[in-house]
C-alpha positions in Angstrom: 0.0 0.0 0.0 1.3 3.7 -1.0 1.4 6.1 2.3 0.0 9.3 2.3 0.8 12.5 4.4 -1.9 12.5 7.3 -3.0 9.0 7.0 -4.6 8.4 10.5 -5.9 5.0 10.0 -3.5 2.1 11.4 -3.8 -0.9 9.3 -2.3 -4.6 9.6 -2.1 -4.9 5.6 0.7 -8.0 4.5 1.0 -7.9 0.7 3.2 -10.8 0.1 -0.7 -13.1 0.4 -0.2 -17.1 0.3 -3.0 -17.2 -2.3 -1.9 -19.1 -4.8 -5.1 -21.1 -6.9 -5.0 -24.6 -8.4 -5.6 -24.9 -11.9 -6.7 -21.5 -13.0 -5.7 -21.1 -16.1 -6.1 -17.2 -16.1 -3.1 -16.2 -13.4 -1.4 -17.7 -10.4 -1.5 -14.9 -8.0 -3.9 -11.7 -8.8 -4.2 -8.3 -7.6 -6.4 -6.0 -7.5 -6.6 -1.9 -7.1 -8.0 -0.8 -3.6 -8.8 2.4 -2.0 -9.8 3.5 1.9 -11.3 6.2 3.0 -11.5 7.7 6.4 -13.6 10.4 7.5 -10.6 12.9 9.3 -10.3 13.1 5.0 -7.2 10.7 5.4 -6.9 7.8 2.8 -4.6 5.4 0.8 -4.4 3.6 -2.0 -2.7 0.5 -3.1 -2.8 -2.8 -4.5 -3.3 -5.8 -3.2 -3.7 -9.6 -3.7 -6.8 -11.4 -3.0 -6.3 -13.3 0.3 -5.0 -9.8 1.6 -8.1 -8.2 0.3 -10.6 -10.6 1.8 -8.9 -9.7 5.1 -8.1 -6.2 4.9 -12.1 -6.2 4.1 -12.9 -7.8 7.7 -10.4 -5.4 9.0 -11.4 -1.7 7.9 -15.0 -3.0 8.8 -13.5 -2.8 12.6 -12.3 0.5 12.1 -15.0 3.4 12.8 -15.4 5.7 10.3 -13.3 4.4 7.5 -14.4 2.4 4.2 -12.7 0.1 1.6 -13.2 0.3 -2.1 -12.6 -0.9 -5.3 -13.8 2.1 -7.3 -10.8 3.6 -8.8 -13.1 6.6 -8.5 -13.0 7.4 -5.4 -8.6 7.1 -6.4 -8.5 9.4 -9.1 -6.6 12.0 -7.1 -4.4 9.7 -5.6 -2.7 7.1 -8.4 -1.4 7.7 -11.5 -3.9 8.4 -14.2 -1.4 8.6 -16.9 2.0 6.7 -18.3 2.2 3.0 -18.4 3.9 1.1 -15.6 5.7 -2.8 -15.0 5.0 -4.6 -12.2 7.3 -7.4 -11.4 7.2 -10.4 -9.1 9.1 -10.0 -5.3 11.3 -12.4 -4.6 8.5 -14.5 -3.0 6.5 -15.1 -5.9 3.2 -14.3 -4.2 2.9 -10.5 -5.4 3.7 -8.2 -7.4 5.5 -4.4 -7.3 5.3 -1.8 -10.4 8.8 -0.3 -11.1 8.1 3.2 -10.2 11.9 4.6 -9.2 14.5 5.8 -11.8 16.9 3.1 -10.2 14.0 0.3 -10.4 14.6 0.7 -14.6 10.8 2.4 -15.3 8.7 1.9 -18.3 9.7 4.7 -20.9 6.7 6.1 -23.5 7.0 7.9 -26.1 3.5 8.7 -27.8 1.8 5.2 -28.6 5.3 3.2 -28.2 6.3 2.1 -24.7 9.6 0.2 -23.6 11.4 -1.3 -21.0 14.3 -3.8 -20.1 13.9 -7.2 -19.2 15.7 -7.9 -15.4 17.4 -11.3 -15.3 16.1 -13.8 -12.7 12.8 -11.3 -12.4 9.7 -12.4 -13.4 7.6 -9.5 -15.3 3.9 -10.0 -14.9 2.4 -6.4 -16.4 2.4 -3.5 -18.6 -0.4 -1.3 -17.7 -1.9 1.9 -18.3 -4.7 3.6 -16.1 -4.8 6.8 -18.5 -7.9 8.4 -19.3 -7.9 8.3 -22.5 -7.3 4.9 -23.0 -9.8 3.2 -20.3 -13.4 4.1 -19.4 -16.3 2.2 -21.7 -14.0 0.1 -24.7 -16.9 -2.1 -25.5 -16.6 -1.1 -29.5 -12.8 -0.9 -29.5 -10.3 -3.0 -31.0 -7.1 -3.3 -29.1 -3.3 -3.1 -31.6 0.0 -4.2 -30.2 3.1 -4.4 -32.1 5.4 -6.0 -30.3 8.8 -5.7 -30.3 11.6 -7.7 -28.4 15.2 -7.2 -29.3 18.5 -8.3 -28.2 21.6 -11.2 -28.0 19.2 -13.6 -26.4 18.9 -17.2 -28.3 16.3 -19.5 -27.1 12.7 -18.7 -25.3 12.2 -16.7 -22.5 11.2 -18.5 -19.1 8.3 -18.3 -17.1 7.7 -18.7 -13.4 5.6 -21.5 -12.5 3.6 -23.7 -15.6 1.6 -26.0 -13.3 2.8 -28.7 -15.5 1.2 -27.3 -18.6 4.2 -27.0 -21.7 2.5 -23.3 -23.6 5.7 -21.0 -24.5 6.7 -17.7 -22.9 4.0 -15.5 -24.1 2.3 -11.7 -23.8 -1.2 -11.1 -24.2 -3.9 -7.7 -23.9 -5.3 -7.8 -20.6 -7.8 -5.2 -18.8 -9.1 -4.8 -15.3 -12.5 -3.6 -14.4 -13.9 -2.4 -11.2 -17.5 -2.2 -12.2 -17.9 -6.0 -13.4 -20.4 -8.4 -12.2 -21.7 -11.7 -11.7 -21.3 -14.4 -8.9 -18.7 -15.4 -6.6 -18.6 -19.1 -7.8 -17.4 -21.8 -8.3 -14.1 -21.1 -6.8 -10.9 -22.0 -8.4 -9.6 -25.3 -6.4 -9.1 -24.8 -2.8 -11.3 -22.3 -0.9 -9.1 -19.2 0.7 -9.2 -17.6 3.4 -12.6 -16.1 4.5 -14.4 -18.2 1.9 -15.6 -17.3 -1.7 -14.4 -13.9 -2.8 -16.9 -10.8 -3.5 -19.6 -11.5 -6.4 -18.5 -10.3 -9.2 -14.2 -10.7 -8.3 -13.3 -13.3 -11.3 -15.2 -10.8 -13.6 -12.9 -7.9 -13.1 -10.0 -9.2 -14.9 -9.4 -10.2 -18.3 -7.0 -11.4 -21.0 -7.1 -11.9 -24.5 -7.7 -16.0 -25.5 -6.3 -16.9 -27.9 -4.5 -13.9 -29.0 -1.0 -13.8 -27.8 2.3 -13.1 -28.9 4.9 -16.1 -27.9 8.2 -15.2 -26.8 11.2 -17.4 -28.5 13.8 -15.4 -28.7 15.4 -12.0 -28.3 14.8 -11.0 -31.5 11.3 -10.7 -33.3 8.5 -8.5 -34.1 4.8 -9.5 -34.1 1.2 -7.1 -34.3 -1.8 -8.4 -32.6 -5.2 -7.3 -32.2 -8.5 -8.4 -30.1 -11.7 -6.7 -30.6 -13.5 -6.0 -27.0 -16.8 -6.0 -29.1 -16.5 -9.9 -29.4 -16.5 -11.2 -25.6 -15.4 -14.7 -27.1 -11.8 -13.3 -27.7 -11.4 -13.2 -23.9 -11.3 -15.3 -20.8 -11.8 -14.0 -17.1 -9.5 -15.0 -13.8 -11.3 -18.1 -13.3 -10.5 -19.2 -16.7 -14.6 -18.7 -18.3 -15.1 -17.2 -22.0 -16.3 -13.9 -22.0 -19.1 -15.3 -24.7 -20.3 -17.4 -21.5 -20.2 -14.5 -19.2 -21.6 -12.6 -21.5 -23.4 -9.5 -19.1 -20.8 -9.9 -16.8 -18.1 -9.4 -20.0 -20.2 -6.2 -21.3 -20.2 -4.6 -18.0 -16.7 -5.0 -17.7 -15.6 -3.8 -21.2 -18.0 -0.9 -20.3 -16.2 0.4 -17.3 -12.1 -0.3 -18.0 -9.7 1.1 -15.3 -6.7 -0.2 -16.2 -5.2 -1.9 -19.7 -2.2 -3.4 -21.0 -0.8 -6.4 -21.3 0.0 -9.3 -19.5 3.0 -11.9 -19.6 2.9 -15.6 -18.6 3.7 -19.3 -19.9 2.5 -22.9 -19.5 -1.3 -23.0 -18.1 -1.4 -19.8 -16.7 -1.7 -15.8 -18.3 0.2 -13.9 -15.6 2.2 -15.6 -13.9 5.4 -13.5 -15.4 8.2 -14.1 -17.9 12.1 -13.7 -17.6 15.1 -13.6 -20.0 17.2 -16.4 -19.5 20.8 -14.5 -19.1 22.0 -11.3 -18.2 21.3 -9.9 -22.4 19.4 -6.7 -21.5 16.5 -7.4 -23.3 14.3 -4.4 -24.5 10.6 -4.9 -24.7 9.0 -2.5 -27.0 4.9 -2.5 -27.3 3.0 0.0 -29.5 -0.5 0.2 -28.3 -3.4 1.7 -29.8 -7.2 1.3 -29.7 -9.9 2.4 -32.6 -13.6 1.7 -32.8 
């Protein structure tokens, strides 16, 4: 969570969550935007993963006068609304931390063209954007990527964790939603802590299925596009079609708060990508969205 000058609310908040599901084929740990609010006008914003969010839930319900959120609303004058941002897995593989310092080697954009370096023996999980002008309703719009990787390396990149499942190194579109609906089951595999998650949680995240660009080597180019107008192009975090999910889908297209793409190998979309030396790698991405 991000701390801001006159926070007066004391909170218990672990991000590194042991929530890891069994067989989802969407992602292997998730996240998810939250804000609190407190009444002295005090508040924070942050993301977390979703065991911590079922328990930082139980825990700002304790605390009098203060609310938890999942509007990014209520967060516009606290997080970045513009730029794009990577977010890499810590050390312990449970969550995830955008590279925000010059030191932490940033995300660089230049009009429609972003690019960053790959870190050896770090697992990249996102490129995101929460900009205005390229979130909100995207239910006609067709999402372009030309990717871009360049550099010495020979041979695919690696991914994190496969769950047994041989799928290359790959990147796909992905988009988050705040607004998105439908139930709270069936859970993926185990049941975490504090039971089923809110109705409507799997809904809020998406990634493009089939469309993907796989990553073999340090040097290639590929353009790919996915249309949020055809809900079968996409698959939520419990792993369901869009085309089955259809309200839920529409409502989520409708209200976008963050979008980008996502990296990930073997049976899962996210759970983050590597080079396999120390080559520098340069990821480039040109994004762009039309009707």
């Amino acid at each position: 969570m991000r701390r801001f000058t006159g926070i007066a609310c004391t909170l218990a908040i672990v991000l590194a969550a042991t929530f890891t599901p069994a067989q989802n084929i969407a992602r292997a740990v998730d996240a998810t935007d939250v804000t609190i609010t407190c009444g002295d006008g005090s508040a924070m914003t942050g993301t977390v993963t979703l065991n911590t969010l079922l328990a930082l839930t139980q825990e700002v319900q304790t605390m009098t006068g203060c609310a938890l959120s999942t509007d990014p609303s209520l967060a516009v004058s606290l997080t970045d609304q513009t730029g794009w941002t990577v977010y890499d897995y810590n050390p312990s593989g449970q969550a995830i931390s955008p590279r925000k310092s010059p030191s932490s080697l940033p995300a660089m954009t230049s009009g429609a063209t972003t690019t960053f370096v790959f870190k050896p023996d770090i697992f990249t999980a996102l490129l995101t954007t929460t900009d205005r002008d390229l979130t909100g309703d995207l239910s006609a719009m067709t999402l372009t990527d030309t990717v871009i990787v360049s550099g010495p390396q020979i041979g695919p990149f690696q991914y994190r964790d496969g769950d047994g499942c041989i799928h290359p190194a790959n990147v796909r579109f992905y988009f988050t939603s705040a607004r998105a609906s439908g139930p709270s089951f069936p859970a993926p595999g185990t049941p975490v802590k504090g039971g089923l998650p809110p109705a409507g949680f799997y809904t809020q995240f998406w990634w493009s299925n089939p469309t993907e660009v796989q990553l073999f080597n340090g040097s290639m180019s590929q353009t790919i596009t996915a249309s949020l107008a055809t809900a079968g192009n996409w698959s939520d975090w419990d792993g369901q079609n869009g085309a089955t999910q259809l309200d839920a889908f529409m409502t989520a297209a409708a209200n976008v708060k963050s979008v980008g793409l996502s990296f990930g190998g073997g049976c899962f979309f996210e759970n983050g990508v590597t080079e396999t030396g120390d080559f520098n790698e340069m990821f480039s991405s040109t994004f762009t969205e039309a009707p």
